[in-house]
C-alpha positions as CSV (number, residue, x, y, z in Angstrom):
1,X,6.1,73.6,15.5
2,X,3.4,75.9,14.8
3,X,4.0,79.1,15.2
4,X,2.0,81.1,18.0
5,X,-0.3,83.8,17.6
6,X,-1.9,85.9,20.4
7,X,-5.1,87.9,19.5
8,X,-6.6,90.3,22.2
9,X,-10.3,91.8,21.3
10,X,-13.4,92.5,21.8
11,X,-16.9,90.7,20.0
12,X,-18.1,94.7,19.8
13,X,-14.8,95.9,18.4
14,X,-15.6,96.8,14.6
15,X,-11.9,97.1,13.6
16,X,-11.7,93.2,15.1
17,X,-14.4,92.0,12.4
18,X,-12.7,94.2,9.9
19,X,-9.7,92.0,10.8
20,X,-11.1,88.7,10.2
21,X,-10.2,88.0,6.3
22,X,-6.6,88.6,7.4
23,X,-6.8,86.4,10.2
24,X,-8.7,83.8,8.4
25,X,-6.3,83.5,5.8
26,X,-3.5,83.2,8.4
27,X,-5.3,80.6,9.6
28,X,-5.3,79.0,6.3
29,X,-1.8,79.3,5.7
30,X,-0.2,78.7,8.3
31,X,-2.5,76.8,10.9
32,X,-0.6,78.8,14.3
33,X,-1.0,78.1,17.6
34,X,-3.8,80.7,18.1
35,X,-4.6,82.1,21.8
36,X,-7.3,83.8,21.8
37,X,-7.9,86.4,24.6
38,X,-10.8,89.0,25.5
39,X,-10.4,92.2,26.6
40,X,-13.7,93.4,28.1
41,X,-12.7,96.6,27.2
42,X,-16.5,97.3,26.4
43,X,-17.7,94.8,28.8
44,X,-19.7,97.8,30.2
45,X,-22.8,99.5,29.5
46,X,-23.0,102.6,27.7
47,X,-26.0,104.0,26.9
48,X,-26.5,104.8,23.0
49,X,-27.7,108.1,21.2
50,X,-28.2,108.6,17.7
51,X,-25.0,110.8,17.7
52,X,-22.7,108.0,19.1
53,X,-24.9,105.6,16.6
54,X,-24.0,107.7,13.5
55,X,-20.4,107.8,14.5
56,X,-20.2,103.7,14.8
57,X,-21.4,104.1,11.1
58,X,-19.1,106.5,9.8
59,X,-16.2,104.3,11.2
60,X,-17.9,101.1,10.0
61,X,-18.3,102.3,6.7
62,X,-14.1,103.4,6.6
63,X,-13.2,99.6,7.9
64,X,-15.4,98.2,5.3
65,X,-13.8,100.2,2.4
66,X,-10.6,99.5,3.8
67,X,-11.5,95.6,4.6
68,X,-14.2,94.6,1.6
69,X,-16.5,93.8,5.2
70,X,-19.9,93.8,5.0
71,X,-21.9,96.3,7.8
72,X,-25.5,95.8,6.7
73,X,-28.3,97.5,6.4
74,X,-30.3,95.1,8.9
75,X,-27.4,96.2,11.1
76,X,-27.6,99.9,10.7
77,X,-31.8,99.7,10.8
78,X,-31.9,97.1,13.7
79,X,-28.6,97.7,15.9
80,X,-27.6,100.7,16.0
81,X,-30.8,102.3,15.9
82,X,-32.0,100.9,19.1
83,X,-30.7,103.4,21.2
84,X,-32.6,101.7,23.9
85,X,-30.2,98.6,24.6
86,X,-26.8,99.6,26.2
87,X,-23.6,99.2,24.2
88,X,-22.0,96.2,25.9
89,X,-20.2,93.2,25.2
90,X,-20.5,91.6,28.4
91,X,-23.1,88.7,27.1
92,X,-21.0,88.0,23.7
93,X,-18.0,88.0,25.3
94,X,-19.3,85.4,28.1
95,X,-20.6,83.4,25.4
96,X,-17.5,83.5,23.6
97,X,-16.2,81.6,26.7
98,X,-19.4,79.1,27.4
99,X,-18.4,78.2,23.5
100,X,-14.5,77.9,23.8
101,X,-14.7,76.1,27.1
102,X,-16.5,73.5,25.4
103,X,-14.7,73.8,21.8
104,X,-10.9,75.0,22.5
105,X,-10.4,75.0,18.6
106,X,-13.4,77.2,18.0
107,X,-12.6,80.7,19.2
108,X,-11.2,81.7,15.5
109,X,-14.9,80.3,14.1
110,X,-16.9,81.7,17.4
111,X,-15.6,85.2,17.5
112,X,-16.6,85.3,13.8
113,X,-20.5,84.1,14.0
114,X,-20.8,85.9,16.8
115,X,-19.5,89.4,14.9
116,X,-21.5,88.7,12.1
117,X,-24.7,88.0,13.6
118,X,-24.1,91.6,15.0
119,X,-22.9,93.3,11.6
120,X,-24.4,91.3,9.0
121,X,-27.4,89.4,10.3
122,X,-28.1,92.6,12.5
123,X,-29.6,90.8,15.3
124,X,-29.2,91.3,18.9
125,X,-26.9,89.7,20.9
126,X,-29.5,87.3,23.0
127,X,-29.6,84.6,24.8
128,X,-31.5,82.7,22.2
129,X,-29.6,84.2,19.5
130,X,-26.1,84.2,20.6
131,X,-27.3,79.8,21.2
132,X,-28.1,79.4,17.7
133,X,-24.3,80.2,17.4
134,X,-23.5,77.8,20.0
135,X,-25.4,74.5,18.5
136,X,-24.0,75.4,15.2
137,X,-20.8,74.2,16.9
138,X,-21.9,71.8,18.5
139,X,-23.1,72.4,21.6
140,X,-26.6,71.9,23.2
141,X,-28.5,74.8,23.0
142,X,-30.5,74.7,26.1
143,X,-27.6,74.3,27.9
144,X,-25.3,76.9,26.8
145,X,-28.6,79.1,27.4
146,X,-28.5,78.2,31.1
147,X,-24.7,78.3,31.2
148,X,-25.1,82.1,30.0
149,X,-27.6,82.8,32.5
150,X,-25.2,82.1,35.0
151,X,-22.6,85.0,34.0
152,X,-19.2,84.9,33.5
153,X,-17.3,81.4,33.3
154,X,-14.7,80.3,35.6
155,X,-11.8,80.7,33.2
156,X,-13.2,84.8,32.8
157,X,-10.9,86.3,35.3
158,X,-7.7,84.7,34.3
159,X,-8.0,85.6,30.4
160,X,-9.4,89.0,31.1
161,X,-6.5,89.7,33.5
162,X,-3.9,88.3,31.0
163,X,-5.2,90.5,28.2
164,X,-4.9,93.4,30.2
165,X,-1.3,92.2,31.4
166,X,-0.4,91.8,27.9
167,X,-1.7,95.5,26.2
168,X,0.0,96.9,29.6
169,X,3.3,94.9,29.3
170,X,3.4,96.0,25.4
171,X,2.0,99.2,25.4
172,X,-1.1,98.5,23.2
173,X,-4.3,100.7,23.8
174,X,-6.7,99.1,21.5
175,X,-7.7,95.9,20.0
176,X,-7.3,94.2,18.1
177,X,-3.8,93.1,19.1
178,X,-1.6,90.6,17.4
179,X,1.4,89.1,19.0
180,X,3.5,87.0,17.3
181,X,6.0,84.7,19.8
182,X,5.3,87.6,22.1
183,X,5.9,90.7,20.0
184,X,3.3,92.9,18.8
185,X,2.6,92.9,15.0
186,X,2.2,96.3,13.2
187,X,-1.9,96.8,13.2
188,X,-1.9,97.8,9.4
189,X,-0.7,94.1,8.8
190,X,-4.5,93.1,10.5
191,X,-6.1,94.8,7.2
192,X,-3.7,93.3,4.4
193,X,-4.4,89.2,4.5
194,X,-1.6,88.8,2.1
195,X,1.1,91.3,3.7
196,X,0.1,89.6,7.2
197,X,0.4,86.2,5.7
198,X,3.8,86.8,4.0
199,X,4.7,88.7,7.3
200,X,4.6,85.8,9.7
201,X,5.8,83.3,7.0
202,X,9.0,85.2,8.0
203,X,8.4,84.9,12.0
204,X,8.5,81.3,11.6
């Protein structure tokens, strides 16, 4: 039986990309039973200044030495200097949903594209550009576009509320979150694939 995994996050969470070689390669190994479940802890706008702009640096910078992550230039230059567009993961984490709805065996893959396009590509999260994301798994474009349009998916409420059970139940005040069978993993295990791996090979 494979052994299952719960991961609470958010798309705008830096320390969740900096998670995603360990994840990856739990993925790999040991092909779990992965839930996947969204916050929305910064599913809400917040306006950006260059001051909270160079602190998202200085932390990105400590998560990429610690993870071998790439935060790009194009990301620093094009995202978080456009102090004009409100730090919010509202439409990544919808689209997130529109994707999974359609792909349940995605969300590992989709939360990924959709955090690079942010930290690598450094593009905006758009409509147009979030859907690019979408038809590379195989979804139609256009109509992911129009599902997004629509706000949040049915399903929303009920995985946002059972994240927020979980971090309450457990005690957890930031993502990401592992829980393995229902226990919380240590968070330095998110940033050591190996240790993590060898870890959960234990669990199971």
């Amino acid at each position: 039986m494979p052994l299952p995994l719960t991961l609470l996050f958010d798309p705008l969470c830096g320390w969740c990309y900096g998670a995603h070689p360990a994840l990856a390669a739990v993925d790999a190994a040991l092909a779990p039973a992965w839930t996947l479940l969204p916050t929305g802890l910064f599913a809400q706008p917040q306006a950006m200044t260059a001051q909270k702009a160079a602190y998202f640096w200085q932390n990105d910078q400590r998560i990429a030495e610690l993870t071998g992550q790439v935060f790009s230039p194009a990301y620093r230059e094009q995202v978080l200097a456009d102090l004009a567009t409100p730090f919010d993961s509202t439409l990544a984490t919808q689209a997130w949903l529109h994707i999974v709805a359609a792909q349940p065996s995605a969300g590992l893959q989709a939360l990924h594209r959709i955090q690079a396009l942010r930290y690598v590509d450094g593009e905006a999260y758009t409509p147009a550009s979030l859907g690019r994301i979408a038809a590379a798994l195989g979804l139609d474009a256009s109509a992911f576009q129009q599902a997004l349009q629509g706000g949040w998916p049915a399903q929303a409420e009920a995985l946002l509320g059972q994240a927020r059970q979980l971090m309450h139940a457990h005690g957890l005040n930031g993502v990401p979150s592992l829980l393995c069978q229902g226990r919380p993993v240590s968070s330095h295990l998110l940033y050591q694939p190996v240790q993590l791996v060898d870890y959960l090979q234990q669990q199971h």
